[in-house]
N, C-alpha and C positions, 0 to 999 in steps of 0.2 A: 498604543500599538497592539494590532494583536498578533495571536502567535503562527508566524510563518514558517512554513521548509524551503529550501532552493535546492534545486540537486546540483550536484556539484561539477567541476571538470571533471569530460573524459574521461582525461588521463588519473583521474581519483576515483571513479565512480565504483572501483571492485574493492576497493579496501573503504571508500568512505557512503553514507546511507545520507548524510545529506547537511546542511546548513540550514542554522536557525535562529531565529530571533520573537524577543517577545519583554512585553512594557506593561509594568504597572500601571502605567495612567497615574490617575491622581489620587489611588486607594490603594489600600494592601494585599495583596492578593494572596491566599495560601494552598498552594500549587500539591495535589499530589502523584507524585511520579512512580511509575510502574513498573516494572522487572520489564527487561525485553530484550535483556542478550547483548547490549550497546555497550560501550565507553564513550566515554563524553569529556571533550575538553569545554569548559564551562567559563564564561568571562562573565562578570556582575560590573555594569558602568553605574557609578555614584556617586552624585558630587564633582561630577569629572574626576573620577579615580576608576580604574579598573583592577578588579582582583582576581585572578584566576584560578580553577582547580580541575581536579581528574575526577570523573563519577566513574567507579567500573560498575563491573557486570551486575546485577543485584538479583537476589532471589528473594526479598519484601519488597514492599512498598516504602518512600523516601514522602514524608509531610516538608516541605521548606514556603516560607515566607519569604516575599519580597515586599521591600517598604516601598509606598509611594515615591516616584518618580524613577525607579531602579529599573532599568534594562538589560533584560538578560540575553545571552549570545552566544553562538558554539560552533562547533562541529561531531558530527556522532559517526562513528567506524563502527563497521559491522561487525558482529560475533567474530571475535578470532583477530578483528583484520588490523587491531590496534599494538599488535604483537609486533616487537621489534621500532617501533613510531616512538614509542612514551621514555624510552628510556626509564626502564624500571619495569620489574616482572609485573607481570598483566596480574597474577595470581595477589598482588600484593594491597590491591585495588578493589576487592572483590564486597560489596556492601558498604562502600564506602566514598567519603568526597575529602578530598586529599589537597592540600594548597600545592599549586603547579609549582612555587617555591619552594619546596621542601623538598622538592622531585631533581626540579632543574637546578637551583642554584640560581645564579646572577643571569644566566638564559633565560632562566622564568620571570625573574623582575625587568630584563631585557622587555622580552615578547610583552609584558603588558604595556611600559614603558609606549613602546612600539603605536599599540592597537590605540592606548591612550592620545596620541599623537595625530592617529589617522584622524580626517576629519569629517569621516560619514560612516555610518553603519556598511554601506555600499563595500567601502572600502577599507573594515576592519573585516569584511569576509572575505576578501580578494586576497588581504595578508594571510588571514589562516590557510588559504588554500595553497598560496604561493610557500608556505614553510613545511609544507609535508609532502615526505618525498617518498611513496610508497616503495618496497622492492619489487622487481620486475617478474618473481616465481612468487608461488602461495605454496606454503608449506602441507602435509597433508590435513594437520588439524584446517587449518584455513579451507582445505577445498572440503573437508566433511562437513565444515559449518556452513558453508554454502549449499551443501546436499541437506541440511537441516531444514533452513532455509526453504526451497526449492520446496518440501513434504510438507510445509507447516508444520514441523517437529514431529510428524507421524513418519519415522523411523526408525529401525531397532540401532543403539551403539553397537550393537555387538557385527552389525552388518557392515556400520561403518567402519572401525576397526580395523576387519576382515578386508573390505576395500583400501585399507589405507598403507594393510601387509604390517598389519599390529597385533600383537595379544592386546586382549580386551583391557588387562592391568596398566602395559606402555600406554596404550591407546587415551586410556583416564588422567595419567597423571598427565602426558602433555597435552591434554583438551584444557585440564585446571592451570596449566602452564602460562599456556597462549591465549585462553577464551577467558579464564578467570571463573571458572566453571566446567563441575566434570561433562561429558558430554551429553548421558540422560539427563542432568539438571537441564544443559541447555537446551535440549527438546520439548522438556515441560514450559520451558519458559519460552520459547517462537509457539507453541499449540497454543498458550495459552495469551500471545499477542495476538495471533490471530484471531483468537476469539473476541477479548476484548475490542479490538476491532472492528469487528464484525456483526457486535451486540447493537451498533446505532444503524444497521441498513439491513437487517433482516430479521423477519416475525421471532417472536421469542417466545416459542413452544419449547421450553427448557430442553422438555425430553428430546426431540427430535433435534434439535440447536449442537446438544451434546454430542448424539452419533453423529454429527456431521462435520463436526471439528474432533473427530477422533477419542474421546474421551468413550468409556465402557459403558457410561448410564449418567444419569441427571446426576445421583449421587458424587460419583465421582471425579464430575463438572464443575459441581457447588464447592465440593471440598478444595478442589485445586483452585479456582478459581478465587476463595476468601482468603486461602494462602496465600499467594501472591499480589492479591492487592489490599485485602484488608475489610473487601464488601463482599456483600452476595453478590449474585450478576443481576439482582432487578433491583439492588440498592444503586449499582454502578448505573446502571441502565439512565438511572434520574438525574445524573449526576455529570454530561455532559460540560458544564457551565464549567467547570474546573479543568483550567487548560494541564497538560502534564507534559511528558517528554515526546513521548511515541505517538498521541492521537488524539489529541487537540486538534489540529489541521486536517484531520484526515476522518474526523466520526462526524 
């Protein structure tokens, strides 16, 4: 199987970025995953067993193994949008993959219970959609991450903030509240999705690549860019073949 996205209902489409799935085959595969401002409700089917967990926000890179014949499966919320959904502060999550059991309790061994039971991928994504039930308003952190968003993180916080009728101080702590990240992280980390992005479908003149994804110079491109994934951008460049979370389906 390889790794697919599906957008999702409607009526998800503002607090959720998409549905997904993805199969070892008959080999190991060792997946590395990106920063990119997400939560992730994450199901591992094995041996007809599934186990669940939470991936928040990440400012590294995440190396995970799946053994042959393991299929993996989710749903991912957008910056911010997973706030209020998880039951458990977003902030609590932040660089980390968390057993949805330790979160939910007997709901969490429920819900796998659940997805275990369905009898097609079809329609273990049909249940995850059917159980989340966004609220009907976005809070302001929520709509400033959506204006993060919208710039490809080439925005000042201090603007957003100021739109949101926050001091800059408020404005941080409930961005690391709800997003799991203060709000310049999560700028660096959308600038620096879209670049990664970006690296598989246009010329890669470093220098002019940089100004163009908002970054000051090449230097400062290189630098962000080995932080958060762990490569340079012409080590990543070759390195397609390895599916991750954010751009597998889409480089």
């Amino acid at each position: 199987m390889e790794y697919r996205e599906i957008a999702p209902h409607p009526r998800l489409a503002r607090h959720v970025e998409c549905l997904w799935m993805f199969g070892s085959g008959s080999r190991e595969v060792v997946q590395r995953v990106l920063p990119d401002g997400c939560t992730d409700l994450v199901f591992v089917l094995s041996g007809g067993r599934i186990q669940a967990s939470v991936a928040g926000a990440m400012t590294r890179p995440l190396l995970t193994t799946m053994r042959p014949g393991e299929e993996v499966f989710g749903i991912r919320f957008h910056p911010a949008m997973s706030h209020g959904l998880l039951r458990t502060p977003v902030a609590m999550l932040t660089d980390s993959v968390t057993d949805l059991e330790s979160l939910w309790g007997k709901d969490g061994r429920a819900l796998e219970q659940r997805l275990g039971d369905a009898g097609s991928m079809r329609a273990r994504l049909a249940l995850l959609e059917a159980v989340v039930y966004p609220p009907p308003s976005l809070t302001p952190v929520q709509q400033a991450a959506q204006s993060i968003l919208r710039n490809g993180g080439n925005i000042s916080p201090d603007d957003l903030a100021r739109n949101a009728g926050l001091s800059a101080r408020h404005f941080r702590r409930l961005c690391i509240e709800q997003a799991g990240i203060g709000a310049k992280t999560l700028c660096r980390v959308v600038r620096f999705r879209r670049a990664a992005l970006d690296i598989s479908r246009q010329s890669r003149q470093w220098a002019d690549f940089a100004l163009g994804h908002g970054y000051y110079d090449q230097a400062h491109f290189i630098n962000e860019f080995k932080e958060f994934s762990g490569l340079t951008p012409a080590a990543y460049a070759c390195s397609f073949s390895l599916p991750n979370r954010h751009d597998a389906a889409k480089s």
